[in-house]
Biopython code that builds the backbone (N, CA, C, O; Angstrom):
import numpy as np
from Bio.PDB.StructureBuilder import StructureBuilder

atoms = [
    (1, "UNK", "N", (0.847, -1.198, 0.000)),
    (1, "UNK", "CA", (0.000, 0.000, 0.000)),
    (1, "UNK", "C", (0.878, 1.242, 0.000)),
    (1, "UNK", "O", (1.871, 1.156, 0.723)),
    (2, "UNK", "N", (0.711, 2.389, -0.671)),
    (2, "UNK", "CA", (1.324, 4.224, -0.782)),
    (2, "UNK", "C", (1.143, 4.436, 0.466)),
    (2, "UNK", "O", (0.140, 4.741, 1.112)),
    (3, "UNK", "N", (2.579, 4.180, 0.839)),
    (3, "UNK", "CA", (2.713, 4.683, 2.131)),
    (3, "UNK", "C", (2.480, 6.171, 2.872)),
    (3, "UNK", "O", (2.043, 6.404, 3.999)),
    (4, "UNK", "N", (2.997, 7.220, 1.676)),
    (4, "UNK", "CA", (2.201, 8.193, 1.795)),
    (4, "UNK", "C", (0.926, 8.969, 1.651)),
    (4, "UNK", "O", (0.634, 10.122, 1.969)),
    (5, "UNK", "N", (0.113, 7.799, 0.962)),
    (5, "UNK", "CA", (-1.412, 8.194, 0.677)),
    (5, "UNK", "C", (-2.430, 9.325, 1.933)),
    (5, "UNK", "O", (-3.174, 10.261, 1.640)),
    (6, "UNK", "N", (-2.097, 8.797, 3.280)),
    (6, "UNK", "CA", (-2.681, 9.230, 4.079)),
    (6, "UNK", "C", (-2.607, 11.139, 3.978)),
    (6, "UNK", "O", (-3.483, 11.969, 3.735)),
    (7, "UNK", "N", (-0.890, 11.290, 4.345)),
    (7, "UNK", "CA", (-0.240, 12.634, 4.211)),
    (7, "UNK", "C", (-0.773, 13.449, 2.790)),
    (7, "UNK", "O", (-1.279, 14.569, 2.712)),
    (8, "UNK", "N", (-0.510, 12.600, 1.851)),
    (8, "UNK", "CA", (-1.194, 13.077, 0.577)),
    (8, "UNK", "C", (-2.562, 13.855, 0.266)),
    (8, "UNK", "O", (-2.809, 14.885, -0.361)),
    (9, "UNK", "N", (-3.430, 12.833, 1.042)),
    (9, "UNK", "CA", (-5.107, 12.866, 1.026)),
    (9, "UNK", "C", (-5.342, 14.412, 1.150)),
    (9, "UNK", "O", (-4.838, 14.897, 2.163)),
    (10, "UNK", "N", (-6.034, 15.322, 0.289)),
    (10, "UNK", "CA", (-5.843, 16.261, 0.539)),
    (10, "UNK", "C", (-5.409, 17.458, 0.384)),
    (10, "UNK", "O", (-6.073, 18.462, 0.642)),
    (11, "UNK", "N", (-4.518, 17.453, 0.046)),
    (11, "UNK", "CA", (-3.035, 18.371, 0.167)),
    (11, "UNK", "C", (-3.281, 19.354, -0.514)),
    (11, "UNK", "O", (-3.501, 19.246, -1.720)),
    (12, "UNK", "N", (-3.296, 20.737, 0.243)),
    (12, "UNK", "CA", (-3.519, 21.999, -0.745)),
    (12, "UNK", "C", (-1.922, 22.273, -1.491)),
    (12, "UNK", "O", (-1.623, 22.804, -2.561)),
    (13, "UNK", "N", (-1.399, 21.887, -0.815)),
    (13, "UNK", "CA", (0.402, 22.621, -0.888)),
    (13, "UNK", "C", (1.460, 21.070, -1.027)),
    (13, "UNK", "O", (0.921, 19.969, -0.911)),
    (14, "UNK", "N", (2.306, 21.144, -1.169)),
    (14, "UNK", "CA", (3.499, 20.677, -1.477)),
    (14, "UNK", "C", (4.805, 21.004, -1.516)),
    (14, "UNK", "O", (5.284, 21.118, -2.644)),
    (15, "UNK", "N", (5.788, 21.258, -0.234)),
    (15, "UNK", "CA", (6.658, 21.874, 0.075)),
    (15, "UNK", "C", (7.830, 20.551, -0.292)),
    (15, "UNK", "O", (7.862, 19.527, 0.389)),
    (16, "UNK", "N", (9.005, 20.861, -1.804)),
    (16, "UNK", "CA", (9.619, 20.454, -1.884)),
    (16, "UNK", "C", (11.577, 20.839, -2.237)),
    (16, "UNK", "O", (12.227, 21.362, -3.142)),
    (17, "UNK", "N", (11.730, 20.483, -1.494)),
    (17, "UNK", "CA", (13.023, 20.579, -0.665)),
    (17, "UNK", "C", (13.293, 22.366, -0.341)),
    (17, "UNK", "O", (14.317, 23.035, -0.479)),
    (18, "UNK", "N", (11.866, 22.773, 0.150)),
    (18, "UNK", "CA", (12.311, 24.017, 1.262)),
    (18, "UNK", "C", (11.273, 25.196, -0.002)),
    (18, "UNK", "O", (11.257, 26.420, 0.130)),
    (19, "UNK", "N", (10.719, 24.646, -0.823)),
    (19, "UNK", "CA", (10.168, 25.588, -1.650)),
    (19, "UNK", "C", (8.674, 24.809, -2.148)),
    (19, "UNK", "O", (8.358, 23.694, -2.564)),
    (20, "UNK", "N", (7.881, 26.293, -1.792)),
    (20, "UNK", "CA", (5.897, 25.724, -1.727)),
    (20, "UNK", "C", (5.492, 25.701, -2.957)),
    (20, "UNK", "O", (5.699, 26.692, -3.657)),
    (21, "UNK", "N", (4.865, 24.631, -3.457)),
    (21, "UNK", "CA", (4.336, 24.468, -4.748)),
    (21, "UNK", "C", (2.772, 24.669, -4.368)),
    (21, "UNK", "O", (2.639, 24.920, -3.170)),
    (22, "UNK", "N", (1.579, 24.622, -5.079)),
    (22, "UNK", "CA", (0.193, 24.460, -5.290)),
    (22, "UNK", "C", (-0.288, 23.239, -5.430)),
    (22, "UNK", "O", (0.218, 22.815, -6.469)),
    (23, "UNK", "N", (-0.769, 22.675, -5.114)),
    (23, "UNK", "CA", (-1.243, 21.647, -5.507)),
    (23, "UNK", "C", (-2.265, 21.724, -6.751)),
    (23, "UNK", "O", (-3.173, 22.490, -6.429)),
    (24, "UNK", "N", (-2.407, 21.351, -7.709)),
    (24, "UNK", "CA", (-2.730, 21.298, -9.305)),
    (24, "UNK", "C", (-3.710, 20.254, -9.519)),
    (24, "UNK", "O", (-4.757, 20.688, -10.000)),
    (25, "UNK", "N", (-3.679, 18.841, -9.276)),
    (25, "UNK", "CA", (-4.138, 17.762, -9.650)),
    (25, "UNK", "C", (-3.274, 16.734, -8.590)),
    (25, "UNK", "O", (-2.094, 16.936, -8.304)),
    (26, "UNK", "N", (-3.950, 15.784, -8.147)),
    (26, "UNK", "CA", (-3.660, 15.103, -6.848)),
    (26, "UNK", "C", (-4.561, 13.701, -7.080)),
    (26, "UNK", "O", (-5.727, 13.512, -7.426)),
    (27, "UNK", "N", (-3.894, 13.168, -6.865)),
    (27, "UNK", "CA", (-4.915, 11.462, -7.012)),
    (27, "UNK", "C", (-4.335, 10.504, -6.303)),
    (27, "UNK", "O", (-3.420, 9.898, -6.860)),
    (28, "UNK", "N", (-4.694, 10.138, -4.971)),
    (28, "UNK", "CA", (-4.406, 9.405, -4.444)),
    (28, "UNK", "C", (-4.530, 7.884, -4.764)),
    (28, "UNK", "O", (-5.592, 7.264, -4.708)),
    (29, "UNK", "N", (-3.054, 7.236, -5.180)),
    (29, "UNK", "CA", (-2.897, 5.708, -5.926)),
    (29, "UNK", "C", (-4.143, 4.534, -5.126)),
    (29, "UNK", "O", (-4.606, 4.143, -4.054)),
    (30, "UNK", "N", (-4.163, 4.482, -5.705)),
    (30, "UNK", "CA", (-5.661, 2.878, -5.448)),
    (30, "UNK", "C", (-4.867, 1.941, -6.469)),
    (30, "UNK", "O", (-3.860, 2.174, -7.137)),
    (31, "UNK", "N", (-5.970, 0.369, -6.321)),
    (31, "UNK", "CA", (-5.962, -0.689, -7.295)),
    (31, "UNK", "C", (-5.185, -0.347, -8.645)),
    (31, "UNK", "O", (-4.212, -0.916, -9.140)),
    (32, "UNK", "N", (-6.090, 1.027, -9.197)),
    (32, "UNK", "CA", (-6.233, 1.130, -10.652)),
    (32, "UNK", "C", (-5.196, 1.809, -10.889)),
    (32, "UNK", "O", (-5.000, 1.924, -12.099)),
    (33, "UNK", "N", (-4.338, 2.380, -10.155)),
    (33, "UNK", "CA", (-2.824, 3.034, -10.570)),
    (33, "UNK", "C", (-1.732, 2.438, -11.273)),
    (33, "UNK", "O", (-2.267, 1.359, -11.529)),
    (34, "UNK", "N", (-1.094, 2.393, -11.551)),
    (34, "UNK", "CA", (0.166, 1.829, -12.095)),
    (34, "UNK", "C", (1.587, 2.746, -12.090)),
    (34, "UNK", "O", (1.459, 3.768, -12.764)),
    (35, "UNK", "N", (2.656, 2.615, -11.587)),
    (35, "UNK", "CA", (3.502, 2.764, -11.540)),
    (35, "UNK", "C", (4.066, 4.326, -12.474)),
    (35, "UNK", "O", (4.715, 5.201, -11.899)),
    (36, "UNK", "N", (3.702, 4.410, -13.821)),
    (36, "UNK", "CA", (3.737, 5.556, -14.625)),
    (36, "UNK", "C", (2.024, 6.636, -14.634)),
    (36, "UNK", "O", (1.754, 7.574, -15.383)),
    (37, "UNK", "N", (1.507, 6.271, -13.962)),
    (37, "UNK", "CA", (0.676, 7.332, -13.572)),
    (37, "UNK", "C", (1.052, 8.092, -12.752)),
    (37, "UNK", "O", (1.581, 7.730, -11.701)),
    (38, "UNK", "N", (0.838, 9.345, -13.095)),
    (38, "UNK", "CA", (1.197, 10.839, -12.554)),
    (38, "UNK", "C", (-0.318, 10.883, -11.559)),
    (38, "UNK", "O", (-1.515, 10.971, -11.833)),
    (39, "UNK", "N", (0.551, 10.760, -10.185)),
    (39, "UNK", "CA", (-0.566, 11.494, -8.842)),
    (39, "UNK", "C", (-0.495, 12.290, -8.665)),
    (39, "UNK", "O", (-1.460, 12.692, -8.016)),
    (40, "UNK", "N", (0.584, 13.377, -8.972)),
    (40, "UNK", "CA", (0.820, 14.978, -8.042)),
    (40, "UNK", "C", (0.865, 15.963, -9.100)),
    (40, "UNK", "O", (1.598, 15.549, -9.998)),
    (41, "UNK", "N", (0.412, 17.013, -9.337)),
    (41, "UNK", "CA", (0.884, 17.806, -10.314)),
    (41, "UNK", "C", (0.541, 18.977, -9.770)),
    (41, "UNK", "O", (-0.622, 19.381, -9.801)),
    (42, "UNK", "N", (1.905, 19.898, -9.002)),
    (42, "UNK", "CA", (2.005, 21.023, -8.324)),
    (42, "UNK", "C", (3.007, 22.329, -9.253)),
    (42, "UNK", "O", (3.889, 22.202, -10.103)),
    (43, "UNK", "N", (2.262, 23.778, -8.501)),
    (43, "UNK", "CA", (3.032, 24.385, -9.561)),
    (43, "UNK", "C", (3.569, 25.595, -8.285)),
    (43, "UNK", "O", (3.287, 25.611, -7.087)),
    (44, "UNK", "N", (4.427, 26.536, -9.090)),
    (44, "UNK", "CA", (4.754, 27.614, -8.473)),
    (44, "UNK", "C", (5.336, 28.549, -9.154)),
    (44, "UNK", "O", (6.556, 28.703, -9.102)),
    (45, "UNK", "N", (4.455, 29.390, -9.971)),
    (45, "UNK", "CA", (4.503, 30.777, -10.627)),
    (45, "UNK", "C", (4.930, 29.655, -12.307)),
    (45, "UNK", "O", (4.298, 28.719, -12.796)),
    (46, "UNK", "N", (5.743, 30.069, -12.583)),
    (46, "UNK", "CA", (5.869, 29.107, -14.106)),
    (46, "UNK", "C", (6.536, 27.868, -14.052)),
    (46, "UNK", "O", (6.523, 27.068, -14.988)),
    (47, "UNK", "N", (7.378, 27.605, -12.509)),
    (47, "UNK", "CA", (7.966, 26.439, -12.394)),
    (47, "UNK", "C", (6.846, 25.066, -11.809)),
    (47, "UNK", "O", (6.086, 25.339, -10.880)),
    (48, "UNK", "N", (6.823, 23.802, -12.340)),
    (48, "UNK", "CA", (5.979, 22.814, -12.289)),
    (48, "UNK", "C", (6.487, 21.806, -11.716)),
    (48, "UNK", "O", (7.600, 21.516, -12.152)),
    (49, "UNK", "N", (6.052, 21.087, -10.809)),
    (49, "UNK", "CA", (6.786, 19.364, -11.244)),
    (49, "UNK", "C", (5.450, 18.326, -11.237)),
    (49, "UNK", "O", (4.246, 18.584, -11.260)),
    (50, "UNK", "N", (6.220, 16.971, -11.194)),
    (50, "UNK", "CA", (4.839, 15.970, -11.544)),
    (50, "UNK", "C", (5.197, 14.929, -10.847)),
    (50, "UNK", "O", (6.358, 14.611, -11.104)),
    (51, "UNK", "N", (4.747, 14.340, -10.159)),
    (51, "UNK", "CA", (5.317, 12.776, -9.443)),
    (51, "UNK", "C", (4.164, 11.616, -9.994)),
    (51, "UNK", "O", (3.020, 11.786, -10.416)),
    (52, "UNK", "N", (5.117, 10.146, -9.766)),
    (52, "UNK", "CA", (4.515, 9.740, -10.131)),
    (52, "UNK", "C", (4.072, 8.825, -9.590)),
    (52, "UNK", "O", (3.980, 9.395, -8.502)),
    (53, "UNK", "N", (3.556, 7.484, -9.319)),
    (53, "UNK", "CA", (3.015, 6.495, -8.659)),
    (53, "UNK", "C", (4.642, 5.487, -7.993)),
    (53, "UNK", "O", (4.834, 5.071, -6.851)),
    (54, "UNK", "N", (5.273, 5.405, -8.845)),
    (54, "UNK", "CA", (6.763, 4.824, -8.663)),
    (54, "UNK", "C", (7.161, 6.241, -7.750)),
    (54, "UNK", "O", (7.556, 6.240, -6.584)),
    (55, "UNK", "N", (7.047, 6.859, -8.201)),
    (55, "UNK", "CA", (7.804, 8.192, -7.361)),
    (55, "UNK", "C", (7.117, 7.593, -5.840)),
    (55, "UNK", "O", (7.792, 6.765, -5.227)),
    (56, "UNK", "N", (6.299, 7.859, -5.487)),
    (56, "UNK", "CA", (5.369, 8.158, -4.561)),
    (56, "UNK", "C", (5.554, 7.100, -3.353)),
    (56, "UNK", "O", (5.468, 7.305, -2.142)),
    (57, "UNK", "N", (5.983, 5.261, -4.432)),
    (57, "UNK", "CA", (5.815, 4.495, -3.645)),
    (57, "UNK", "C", (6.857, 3.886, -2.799)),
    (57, "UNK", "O", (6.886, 2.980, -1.967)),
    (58, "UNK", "N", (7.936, 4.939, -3.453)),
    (58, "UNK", "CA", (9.242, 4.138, -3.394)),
    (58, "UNK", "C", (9.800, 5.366, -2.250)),
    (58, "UNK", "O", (10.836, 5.039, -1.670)),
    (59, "UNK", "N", (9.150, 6.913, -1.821)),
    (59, "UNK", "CA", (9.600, 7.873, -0.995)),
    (59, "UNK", "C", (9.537, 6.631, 0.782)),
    (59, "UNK", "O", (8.804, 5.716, 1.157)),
    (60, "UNK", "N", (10.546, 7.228, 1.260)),
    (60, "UNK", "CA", (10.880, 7.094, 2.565)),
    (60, "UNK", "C", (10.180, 8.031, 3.076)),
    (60, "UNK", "O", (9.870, 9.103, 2.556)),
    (61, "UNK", "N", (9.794, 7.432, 4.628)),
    (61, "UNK", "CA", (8.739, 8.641, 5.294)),
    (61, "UNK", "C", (10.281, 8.292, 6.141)),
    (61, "UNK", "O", (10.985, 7.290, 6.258)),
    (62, "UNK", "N", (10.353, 9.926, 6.708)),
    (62, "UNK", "CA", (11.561, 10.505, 7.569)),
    (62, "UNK", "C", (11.110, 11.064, 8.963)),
    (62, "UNK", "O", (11.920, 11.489, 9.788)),
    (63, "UNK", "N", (9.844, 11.033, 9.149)),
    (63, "UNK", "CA", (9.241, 11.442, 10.447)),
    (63, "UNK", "C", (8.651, 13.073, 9.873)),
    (63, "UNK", "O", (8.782, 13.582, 8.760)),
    (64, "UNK", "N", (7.979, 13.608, 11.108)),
    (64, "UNK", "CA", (7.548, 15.008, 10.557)),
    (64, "UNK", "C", (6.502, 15.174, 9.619)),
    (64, "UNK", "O", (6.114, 16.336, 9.495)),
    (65, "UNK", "N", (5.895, 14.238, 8.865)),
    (65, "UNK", "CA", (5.478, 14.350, 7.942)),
    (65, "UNK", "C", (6.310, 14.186, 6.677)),
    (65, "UNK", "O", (5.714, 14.031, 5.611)),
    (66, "UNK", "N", (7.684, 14.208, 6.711)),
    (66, "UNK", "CA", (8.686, 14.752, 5.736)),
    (66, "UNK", "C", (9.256, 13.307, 4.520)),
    (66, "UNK", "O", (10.321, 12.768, 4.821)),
    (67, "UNK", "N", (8.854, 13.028, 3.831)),
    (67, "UNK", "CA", (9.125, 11.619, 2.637)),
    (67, "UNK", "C", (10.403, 12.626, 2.124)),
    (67, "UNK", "O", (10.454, 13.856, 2.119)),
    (68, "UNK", "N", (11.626, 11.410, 1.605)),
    (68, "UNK", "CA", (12.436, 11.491, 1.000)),
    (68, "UNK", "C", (12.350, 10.710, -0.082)),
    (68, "UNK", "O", (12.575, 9.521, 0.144)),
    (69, "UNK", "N", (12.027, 11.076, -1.480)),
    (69, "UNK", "CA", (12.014, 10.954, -2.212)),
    (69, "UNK", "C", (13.283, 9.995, -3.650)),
    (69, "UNK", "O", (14.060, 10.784, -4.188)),
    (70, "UNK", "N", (13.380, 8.692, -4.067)),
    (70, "UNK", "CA", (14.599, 8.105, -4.492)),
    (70, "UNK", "C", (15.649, 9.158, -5.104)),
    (70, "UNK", "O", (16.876, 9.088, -5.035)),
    (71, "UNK", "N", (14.874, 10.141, -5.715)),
    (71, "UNK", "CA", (16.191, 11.459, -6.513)),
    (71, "UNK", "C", (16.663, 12.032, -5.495)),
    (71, "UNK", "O", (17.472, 12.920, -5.761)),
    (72, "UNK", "N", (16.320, 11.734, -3.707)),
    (72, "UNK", "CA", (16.717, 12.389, -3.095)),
    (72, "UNK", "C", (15.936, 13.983, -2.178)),
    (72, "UNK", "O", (16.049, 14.737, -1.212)),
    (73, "UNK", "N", (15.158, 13.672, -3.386)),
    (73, "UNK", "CA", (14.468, 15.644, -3.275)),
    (73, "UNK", "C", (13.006, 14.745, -1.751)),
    (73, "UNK", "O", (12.357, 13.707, -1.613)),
    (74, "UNK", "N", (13.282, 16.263, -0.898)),
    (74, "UNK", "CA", (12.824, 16.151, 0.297)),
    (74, "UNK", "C", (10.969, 16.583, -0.391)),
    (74, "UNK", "O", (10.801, 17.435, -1.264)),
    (75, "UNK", "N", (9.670, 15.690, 0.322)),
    (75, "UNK", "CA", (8.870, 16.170, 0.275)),
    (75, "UNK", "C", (7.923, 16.681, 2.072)),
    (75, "UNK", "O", (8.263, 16.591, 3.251)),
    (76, "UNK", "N", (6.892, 17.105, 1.482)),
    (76, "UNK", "CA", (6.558, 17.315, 2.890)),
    (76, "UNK", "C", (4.531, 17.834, 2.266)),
    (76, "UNK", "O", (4.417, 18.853, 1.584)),
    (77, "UNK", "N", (3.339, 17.072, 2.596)),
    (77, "UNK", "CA", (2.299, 17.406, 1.952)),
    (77, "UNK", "C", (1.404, 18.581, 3.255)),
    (77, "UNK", "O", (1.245, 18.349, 4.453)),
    (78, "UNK", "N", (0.991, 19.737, 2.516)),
    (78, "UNK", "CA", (0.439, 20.397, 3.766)),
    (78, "UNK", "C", (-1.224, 20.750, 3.261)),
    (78, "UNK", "O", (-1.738, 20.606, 2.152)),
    (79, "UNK", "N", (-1.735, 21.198, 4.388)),
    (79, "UNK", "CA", (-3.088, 21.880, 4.404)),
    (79, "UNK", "C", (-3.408, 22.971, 4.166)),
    (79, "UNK", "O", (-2.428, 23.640, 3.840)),
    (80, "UNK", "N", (-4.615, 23.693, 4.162)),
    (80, "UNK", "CA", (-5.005, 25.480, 4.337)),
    (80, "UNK", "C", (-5.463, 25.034, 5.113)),
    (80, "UNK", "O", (-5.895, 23.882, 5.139)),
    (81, "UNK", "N", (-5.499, 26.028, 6.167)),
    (81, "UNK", "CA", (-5.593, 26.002, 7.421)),
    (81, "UNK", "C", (-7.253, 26.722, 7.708)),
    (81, "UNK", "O", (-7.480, 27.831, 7.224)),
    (82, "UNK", "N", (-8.127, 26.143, 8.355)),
    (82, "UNK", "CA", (-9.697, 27.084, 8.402)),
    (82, "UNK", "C", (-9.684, 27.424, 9.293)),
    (82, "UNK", "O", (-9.088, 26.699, 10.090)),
    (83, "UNK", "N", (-10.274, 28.685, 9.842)),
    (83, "UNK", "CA", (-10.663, 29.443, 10.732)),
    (83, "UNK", "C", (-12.119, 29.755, 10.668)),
    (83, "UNK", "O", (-12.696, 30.406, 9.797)),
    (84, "UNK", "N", (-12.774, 29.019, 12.049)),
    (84, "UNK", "CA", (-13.971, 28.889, 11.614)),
    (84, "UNK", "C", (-14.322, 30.354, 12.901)),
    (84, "UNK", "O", (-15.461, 30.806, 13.027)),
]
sb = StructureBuilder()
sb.init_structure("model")
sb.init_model(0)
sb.init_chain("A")
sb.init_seg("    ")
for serial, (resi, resn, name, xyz) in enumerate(atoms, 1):
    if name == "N":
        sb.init_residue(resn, " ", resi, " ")
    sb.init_atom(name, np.array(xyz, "f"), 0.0, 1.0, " ", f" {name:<3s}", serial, name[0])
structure = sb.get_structure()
């Protein structure tokens, strides 16, 4: 099972290695995923990235919330925060 699915679920933001992306498109891996399906697609002003199901499954959780990713690159999935 995507070990990070839980952290994922959600995620307005995407802080990777110290810099906040948007969250774009988000699909948390199930059954029907496969390995080259793209779950994450975050942006920040014209810079983009895309992860993918292999990406996703293969990150180390580091505590904190914080997955290390096989290229190395640090992730970390966050919320907007409500004020009710």
């Amino acid at each position: 099972m995507f070990k990070a699915a839980q952290a994922m679920h959600d995620a307005d933001f995407v802080l990777v290695n110290g810099v906040m992306f948007v969250t774009e498109y988000l699909r948390v891996p199930d059954d029907d995923t496969v390995a080259e399906d793209v779950v994450l697609e975050a942006k920040r002003g014209e810079d983009e990235i895309a992860l993918t199901r292999e990406d996703m499954d293969s990150a180390e959780f580091l505590g904190d919330g914080v997955y290390r990713l096989k290229s190395g690159a640090m992730l970390r999935f966050l919320q907007s925060a409500t004020v009710h």
